[in-house]
C-alpha positions as MATLAB code, in Angstrom:
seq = 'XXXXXXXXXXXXXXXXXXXXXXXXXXXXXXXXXXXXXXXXXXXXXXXXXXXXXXXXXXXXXXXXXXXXXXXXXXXXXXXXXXXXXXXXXXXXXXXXXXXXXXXXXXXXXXXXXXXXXXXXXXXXXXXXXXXXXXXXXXXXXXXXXXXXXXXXXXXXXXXXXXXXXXXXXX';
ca = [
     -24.570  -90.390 -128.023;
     -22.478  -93.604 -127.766;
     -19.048  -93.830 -129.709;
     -18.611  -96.977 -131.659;
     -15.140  -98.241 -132.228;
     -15.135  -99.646 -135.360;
     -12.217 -101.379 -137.129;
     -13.375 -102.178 -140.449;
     -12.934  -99.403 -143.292;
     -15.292  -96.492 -143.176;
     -16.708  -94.861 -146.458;
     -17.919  -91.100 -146.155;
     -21.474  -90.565 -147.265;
     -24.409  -88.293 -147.206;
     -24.692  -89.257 -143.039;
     -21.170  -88.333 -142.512;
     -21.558  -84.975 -141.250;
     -17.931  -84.265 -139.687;
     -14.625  -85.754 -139.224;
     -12.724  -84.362 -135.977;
      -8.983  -85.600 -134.664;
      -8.496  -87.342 -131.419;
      -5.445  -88.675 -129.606;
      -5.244  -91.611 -127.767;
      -2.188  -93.060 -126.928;
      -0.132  -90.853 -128.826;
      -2.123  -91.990 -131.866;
      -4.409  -89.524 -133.851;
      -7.772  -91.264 -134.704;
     -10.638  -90.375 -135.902;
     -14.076  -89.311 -134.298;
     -16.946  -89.511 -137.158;
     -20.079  -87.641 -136.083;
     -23.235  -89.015 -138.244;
     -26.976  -88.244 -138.689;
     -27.567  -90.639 -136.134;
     -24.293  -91.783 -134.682;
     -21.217  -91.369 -133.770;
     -17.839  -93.926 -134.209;
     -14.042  -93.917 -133.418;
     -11.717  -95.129 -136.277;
      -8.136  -96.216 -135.830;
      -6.852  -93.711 -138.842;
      -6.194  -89.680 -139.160;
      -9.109  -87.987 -140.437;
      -7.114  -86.796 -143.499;
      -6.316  -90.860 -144.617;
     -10.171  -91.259 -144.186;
     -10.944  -88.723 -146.240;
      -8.302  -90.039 -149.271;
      -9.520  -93.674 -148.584;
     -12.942  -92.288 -149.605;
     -12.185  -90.190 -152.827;
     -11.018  -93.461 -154.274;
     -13.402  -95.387 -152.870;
     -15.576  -93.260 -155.242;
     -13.390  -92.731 -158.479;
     -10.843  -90.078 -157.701;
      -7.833  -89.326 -155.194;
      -7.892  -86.018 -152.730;
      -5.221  -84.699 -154.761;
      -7.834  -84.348 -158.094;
     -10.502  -83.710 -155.535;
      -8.343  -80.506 -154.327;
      -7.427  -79.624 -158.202;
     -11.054  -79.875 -159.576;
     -11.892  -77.506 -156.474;
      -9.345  -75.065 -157.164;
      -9.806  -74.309 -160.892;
     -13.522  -74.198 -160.110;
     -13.588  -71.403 -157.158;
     -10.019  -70.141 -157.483;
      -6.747  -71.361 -156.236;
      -7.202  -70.940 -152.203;
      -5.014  -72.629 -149.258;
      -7.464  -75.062 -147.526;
      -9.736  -75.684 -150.510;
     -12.968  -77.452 -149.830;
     -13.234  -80.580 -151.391;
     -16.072  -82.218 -153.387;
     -16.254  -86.610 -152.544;
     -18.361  -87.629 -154.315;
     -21.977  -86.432 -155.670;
     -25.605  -88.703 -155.832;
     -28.359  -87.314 -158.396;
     -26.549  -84.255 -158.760;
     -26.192  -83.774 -155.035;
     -22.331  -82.896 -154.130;
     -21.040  -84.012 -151.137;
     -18.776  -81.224 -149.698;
     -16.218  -81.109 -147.058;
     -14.446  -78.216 -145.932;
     -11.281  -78.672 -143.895;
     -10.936  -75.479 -140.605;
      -7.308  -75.842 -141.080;
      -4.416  -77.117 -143.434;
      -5.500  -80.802 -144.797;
      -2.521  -82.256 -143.703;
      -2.651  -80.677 -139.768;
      -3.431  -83.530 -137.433;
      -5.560  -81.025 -135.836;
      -7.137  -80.397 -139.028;
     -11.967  -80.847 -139.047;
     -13.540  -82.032 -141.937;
     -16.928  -81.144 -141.943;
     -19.519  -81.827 -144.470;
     -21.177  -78.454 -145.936;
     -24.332  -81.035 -145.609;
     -24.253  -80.977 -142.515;
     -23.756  -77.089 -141.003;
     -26.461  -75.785 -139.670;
     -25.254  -72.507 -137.601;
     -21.864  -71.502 -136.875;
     -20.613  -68.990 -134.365;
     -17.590  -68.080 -132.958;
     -14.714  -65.419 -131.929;
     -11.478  -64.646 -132.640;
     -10.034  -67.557 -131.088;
     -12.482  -70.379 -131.963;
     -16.032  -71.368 -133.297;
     -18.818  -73.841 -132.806;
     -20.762  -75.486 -135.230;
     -24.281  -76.953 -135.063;
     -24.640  -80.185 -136.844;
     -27.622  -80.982 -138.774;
     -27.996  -83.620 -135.946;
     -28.232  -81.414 -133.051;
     -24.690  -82.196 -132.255;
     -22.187  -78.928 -131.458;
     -18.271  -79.363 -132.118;
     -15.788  -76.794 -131.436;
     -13.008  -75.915 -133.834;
     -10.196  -73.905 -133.060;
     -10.294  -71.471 -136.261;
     -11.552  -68.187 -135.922;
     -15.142  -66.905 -137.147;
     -13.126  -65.401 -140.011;
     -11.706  -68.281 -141.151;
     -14.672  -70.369 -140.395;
     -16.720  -67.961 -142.703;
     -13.931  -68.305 -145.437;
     -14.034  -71.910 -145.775;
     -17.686  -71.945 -145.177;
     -18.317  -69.639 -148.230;
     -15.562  -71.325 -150.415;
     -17.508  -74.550 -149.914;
     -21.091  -72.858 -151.093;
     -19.090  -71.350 -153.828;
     -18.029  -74.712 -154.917;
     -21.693  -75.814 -154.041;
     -22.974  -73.671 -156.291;
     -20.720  -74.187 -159.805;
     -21.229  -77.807 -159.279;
     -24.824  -77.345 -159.406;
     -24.328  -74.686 -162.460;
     -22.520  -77.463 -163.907;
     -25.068  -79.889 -163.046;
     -27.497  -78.005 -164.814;
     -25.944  -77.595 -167.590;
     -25.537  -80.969 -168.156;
     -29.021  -81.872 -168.009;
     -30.238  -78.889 -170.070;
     -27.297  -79.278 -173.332;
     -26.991  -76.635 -175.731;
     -27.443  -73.742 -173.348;
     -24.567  -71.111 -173.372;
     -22.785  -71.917 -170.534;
     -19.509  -71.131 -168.158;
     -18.700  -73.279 -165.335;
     -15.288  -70.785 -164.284;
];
């Protein structure tokens, strides 16, 4: 697949399916892997990822709160961006958010995952495979915080639609 520079600003969405670093020229960019493409942006995966919580009504910083009082107070929360139809949009970051060697990828998008001690691969939904230096421990950490946070969203979600039920989102 062809990388795409492009310069304009770039809006996560339901095709976004991982964010990965990548220096060039001493600058850290941004390689976005989509359904169906792939592009290079001029900015660190982490100011992408701000850019679109606001682009959608919040900032990272109440993305990362809202995530912690739902699943617990963990280092390297996954974050939910934005949600269509009741349909969350997760990303989980492999290491610290603000490590410029930090992936984002979508929970959307993960279709296997395997790994060692040292690092771990991850199918795309697209057929794509990206390697993340975490190990298969951490990888299943931040996979299953992400499906926990899946999962009371969705509780939530229900909830909403069906008012009047007893109901506990923590």
């Amino acid at each position: 697949m062809d990388m795409k520079r492009l310069a304009s600003p770039y809006y996560i969405s339901f095709d976004t399916l991982a964010l990965e670093p990548k220096v060039i020229d001493g600058k850290v960019c941004t390689v976005v892997t989509e359904k169906k493409d792939k592009l290079l942006l001029d900015s660190r995966p982490l100011n992408n990822l701000k850019r679109a919580c606001e682009m959608y009504g919040t900032t990272l910083r109440q993305a990362i709160q809202i995530s912690s009082k739902l699943i617990g107070n963990h280092h390297k929360v996954p974050v939910l961006i934005v949600q269509d139809m009741g349909m969350p949009c997760i990303f989980l970051p492999t290491l610290s958010p603000q490590s410029d060697s930090n992936v984002w990828i979508g929970l959307h998008g993960i279709e296997d995952y395997w790994g060692n001690s040292n690092s771990c691969e991850v199918l795309l939904e697209n057929g794509d495979t990206i390697r993340v230096n975490v190990s298969i421990q951490t990888m299943n950490r931040q996979y299953a915080l992400a499906c926990r946070l899946d999962k009371k969203f969705s509780r939530m979600q229900y909830y909403l639609r069906h008012p009047g039920l007893d109901r506990e989102f923590i």
